[in-house]
C-alpha positions as CSV (number, residue, x, y, z in Angstrom):
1,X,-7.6,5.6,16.4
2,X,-7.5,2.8,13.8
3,X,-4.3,0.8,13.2
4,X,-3.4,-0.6,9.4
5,X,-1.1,-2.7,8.6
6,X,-0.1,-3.6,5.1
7,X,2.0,-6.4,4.8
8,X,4.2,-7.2,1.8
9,X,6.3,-9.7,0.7
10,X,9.6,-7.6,1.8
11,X,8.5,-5.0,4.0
12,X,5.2,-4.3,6.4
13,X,3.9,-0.5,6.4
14,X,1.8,0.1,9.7
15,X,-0.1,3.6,10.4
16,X,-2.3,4.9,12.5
17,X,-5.3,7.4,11.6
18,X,-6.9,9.7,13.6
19,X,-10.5,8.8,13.2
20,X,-11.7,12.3,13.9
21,X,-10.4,13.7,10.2
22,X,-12.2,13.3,7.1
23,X,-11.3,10.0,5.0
24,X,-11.2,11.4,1.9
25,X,-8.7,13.9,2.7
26,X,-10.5,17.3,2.5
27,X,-10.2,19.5,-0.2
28,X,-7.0,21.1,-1.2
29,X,-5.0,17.6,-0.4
30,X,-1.8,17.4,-2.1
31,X,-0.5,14.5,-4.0
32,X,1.7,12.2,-1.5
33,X,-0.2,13.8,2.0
34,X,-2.8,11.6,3.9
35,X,-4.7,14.0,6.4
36,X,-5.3,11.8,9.5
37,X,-2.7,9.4,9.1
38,X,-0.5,10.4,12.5
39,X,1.7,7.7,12.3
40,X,3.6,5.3,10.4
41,X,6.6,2.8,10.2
42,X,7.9,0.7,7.6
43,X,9.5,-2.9,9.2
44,X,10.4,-5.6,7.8
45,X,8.2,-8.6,7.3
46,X,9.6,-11.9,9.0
47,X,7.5,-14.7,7.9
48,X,8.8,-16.8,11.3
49,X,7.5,-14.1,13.9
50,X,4.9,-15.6,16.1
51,X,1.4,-14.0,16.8
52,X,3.5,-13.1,20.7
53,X,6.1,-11.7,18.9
54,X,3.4,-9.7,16.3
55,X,2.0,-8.3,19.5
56,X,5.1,-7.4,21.5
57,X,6.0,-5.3,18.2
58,X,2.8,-3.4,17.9
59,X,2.7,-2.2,20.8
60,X,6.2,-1.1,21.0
61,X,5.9,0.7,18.0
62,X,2.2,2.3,20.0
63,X,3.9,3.2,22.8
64,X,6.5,5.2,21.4
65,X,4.0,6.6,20.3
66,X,2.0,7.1,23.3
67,X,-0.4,5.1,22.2
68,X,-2.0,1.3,23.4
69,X,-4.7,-1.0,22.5
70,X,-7.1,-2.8,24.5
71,X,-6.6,-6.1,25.8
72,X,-4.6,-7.8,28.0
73,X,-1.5,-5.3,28.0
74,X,-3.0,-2.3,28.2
75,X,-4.0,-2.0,31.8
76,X,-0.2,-0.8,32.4
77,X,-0.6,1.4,29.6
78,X,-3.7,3.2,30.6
79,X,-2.4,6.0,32.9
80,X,0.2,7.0,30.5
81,X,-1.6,6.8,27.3
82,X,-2.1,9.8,24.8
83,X,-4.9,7.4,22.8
84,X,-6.3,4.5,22.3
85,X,-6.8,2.3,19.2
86,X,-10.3,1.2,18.6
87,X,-9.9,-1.0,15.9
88,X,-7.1,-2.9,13.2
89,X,-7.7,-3.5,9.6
90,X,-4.8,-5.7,7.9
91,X,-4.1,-6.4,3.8
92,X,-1.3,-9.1,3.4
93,X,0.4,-10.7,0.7
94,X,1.8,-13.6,3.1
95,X,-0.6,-16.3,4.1
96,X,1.4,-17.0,7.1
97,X,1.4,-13.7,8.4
98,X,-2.3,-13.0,8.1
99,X,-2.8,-16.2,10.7
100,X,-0.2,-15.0,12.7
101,X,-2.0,-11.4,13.2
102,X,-5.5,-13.0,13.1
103,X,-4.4,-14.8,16.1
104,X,-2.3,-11.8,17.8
105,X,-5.6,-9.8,17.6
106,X,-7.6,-12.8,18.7
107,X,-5.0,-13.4,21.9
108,X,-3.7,-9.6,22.9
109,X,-6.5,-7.3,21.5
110,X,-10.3,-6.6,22.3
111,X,-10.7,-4.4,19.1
112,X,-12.2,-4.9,15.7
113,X,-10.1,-6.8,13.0
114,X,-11.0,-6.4,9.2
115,X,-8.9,-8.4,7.1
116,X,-9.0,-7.5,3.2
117,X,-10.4,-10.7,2.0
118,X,-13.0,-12.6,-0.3
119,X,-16.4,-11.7,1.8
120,X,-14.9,-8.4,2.7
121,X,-17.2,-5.5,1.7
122,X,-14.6,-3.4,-0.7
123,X,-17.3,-1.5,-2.1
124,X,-15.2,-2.3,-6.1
125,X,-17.2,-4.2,-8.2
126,X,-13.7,-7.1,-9.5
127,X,-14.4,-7.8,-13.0
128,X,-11.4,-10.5,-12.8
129,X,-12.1,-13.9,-14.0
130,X,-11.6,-15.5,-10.4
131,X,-12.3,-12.4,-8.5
132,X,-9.9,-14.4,-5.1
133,X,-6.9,-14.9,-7.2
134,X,-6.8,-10.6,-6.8
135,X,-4.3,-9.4,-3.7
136,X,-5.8,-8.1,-1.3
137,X,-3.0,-5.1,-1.2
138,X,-4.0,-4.2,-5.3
139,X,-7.7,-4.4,-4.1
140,X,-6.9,-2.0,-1.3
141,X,-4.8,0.3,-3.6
142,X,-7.9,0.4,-6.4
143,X,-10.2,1.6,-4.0
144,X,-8.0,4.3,-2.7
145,X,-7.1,5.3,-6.1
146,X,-10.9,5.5,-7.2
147,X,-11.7,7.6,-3.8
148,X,-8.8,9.9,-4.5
149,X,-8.8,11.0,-8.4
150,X,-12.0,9.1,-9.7
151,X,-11.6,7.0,-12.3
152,X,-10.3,5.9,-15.5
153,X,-7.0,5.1,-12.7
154,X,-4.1,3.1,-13.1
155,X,-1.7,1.9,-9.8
156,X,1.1,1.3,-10.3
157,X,3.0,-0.1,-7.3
158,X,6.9,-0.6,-6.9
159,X,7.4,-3.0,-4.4
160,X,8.9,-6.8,-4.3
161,X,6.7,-7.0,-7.4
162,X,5.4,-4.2,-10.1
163,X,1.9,-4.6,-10.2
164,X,-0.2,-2.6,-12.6
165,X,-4.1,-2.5,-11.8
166,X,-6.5,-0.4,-13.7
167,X,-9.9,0.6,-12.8
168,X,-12.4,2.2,-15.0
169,X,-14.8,5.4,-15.0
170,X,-17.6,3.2,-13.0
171,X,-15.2,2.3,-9.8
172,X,-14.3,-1.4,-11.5
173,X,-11.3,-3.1,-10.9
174,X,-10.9,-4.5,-15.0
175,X,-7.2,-6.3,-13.7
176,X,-3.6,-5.3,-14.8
177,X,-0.2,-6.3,-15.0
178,X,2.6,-8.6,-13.0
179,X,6.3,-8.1,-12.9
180,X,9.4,-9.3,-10.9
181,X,10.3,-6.0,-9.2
182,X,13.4,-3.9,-9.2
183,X,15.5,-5.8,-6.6
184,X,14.2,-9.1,-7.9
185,X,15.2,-8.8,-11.6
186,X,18.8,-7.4,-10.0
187,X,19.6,-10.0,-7.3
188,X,18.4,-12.4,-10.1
189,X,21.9,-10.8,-11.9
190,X,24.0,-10.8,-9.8
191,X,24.1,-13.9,-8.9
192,X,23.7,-15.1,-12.2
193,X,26.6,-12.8,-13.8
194,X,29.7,-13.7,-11.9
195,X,31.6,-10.4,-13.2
196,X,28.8,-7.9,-11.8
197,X,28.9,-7.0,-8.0
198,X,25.4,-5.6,-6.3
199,X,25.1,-1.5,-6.4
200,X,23.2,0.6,-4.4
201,X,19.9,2.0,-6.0
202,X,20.2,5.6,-7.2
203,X,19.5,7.1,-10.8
204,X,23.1,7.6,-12.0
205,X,22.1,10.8,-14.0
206,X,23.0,9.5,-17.7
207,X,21.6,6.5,-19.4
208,X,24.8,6.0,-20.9
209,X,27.2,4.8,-18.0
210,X,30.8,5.0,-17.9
211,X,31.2,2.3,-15.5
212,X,29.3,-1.0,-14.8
213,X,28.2,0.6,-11.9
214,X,26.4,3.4,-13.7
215,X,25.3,1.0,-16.0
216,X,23.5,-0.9,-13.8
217,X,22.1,1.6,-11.8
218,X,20.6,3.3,-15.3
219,X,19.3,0.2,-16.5
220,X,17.6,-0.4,-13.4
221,X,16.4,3.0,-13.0
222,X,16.0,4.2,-16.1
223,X,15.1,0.4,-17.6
224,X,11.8,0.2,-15.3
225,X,10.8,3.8,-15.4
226,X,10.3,2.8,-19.2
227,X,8.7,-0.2,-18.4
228,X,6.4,1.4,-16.5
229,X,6.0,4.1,-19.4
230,X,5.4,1.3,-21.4
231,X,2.9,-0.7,-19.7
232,X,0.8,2.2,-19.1
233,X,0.8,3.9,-22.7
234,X,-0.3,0.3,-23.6
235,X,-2.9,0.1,-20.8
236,X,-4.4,3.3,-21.8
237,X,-4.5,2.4,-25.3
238,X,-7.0,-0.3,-23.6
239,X,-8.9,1.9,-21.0
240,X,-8.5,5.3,-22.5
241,X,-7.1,8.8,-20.9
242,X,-6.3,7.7,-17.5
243,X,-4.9,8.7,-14.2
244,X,-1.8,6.9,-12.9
245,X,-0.7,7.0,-9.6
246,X,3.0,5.5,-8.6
247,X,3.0,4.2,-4.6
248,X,5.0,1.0,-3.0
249,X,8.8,1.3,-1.4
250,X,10.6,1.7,-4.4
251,X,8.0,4.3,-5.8
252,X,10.0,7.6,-4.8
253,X,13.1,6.1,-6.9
254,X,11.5,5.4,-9.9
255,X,8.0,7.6,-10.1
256,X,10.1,10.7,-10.8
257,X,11.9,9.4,-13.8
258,X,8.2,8.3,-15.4
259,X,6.7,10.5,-17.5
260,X,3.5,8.7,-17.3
261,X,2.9,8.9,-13.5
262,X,0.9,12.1,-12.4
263,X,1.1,11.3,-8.6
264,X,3.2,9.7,-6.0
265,X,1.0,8.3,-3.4
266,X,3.3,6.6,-0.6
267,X,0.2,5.7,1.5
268,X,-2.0,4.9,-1.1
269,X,-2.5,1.4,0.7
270,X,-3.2,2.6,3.6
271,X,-5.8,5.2,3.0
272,X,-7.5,2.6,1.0
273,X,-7.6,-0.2,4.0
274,X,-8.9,3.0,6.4
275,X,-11.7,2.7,4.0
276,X,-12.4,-0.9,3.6
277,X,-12.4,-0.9,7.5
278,X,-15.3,2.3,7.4
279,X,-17.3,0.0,5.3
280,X,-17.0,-3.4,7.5
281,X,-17.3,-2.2,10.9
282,X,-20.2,0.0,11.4
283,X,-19.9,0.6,15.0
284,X,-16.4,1.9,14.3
285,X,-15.1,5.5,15.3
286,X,-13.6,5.9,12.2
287,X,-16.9,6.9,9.5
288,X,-16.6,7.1,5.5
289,X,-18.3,10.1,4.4
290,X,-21.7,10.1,2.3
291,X,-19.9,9.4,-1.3
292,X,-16.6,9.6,-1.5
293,X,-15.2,13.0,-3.2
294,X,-13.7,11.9,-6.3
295,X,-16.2,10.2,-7.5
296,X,-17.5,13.3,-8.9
297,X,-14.8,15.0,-10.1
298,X,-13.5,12.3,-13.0
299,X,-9.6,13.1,-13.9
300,X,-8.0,12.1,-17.4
């Protein structure tokens, strides 16, 4: 079983993969399922959790599970277990959280770490300027994208930030675009408007709202499905016919309302750390196939 963590500015996604299935997915995978990914949980990320508390929470969330990893609070866990994890690969957007899981592994676990990072085989040739300055999460997302449909691919991922990352026909991450998210540019609002009051997030159903309610939620809505329209009309003006894939928390509120976005890929980061991990720890269970599928079948 491998264990991947993706850890965002907001929110943490952790899943577990069976590493008996096929990376890739198989054939016949549809858009938004992840053969071999058994578990998952979304928690929040709390920049003040120690690497104790890190551990403590993982294996919670394993045990639930039936699950445990070796190291020093597993012998308990032995008799009971329905698997074991053999090894943890970790993307982060939050410095202090990647030392903090560094040192839980280092302290709790006797498995492999991989942890997305400059010197990390990725297999994706970054054509940025400063090839660091990329996150490791939109690294991780490219090479799950190109693995998936092939390229020319665009990512778009709705999370604390919108990123836009776009990778061409040869598997080469060419860059993208950064913008404050959804719930940024409205908490910027509110609390710059006195007269508007925070809403909950749902499409309202017209553009034209009645209230300042509905008029919020459609410009929210509405306003970054367009930008997302937008950004990636423009990008493929750059790139040429492209596939773009929608994935990140806020993805299944805004993906459907873009006519640009062919799939919604929830785990899109997660399938692409399962394969960073194949390619960085050889002696793992977990084994990327000989070429990965879509690399043949280019989509437009």
């Amino acid at each position: 079983m491998l264990l991947a963590l993706d850890v965002g500015n907001t929110q943490t996604v952790v899943g577990v993969f069976d590493d008996r299935s096929d990376p890739s997915g198989g054939p016949g995978r549809a858009a938004g399922e992840l053969p071999g990914l058994v578990h998952s949980w979304r928690i929040a990320t709390v920049v003040e959790r120690t690497a104790d508390e890190h551990a403590v929470l993982l294996l919670d969330l394993l045990r639930l599970v039936g699950l445990h990893v070796p190291g020093r609070a597993s012998a308990a866990a032995d008799a009971a277990s329905r698997g074991v994890v053999d090894g943890i690969v970790v993307s982060s957007s939050v410095p202090a959280v990647t030392a903090a899981l560094r040192l839980t592994v280092a302290s709790w676990f006797e498995v492999p770490l991989v942890v997305v990072g400059p010197g990390v085989k990725t297999g994706m040739p970054i054509l940025y300027d400063d090839p660091r300055e990329v996150g490791a999460d939109r690294v991780v997302n490219a090479v799950g994208a190109i693995d998936l449909y092939g390229g020319p691919a665009i990512v778009v991922d709705l999370g604390t930030a919108t990123t836009f990352d776009a990778i061409s026909g040869d598997g080469e991450y060419l860059g993208g675009a950064i913008v404050p998210g959804i719930e940024i540019s409205m908490n910027a609002l509110f609390e710059h408007a006195a007269a508007l009051r925070r809403v909950e997030l749902v499409a309202p159903g017209v553009t034209i709202g009645r209230s300042t309610v509905e008029s919020m939620q459609a410009g929210a809505i509405y306003g970054f499905a367009a930008l997302v329209d937008g950004l990636c009309n423009r990008m493929r003006d750059e790139l040429g016919p492209a596939t773009v894939l929608a994935t990140g928390g806020l993805a299944a509120l805004v993906a459907p309302h873009c006519k640009a976005v062919a799939h919604h890929e929830p785990w899109l980061t997660l399938h692409g750390l399962r394969l960073v991990y194949a390619r960085n720890s050889p002696a793992a269970a977990v084994r990327e196939p000989p070429g990965a599928r879509a690399r043949s079948r280019r989509t437009s």
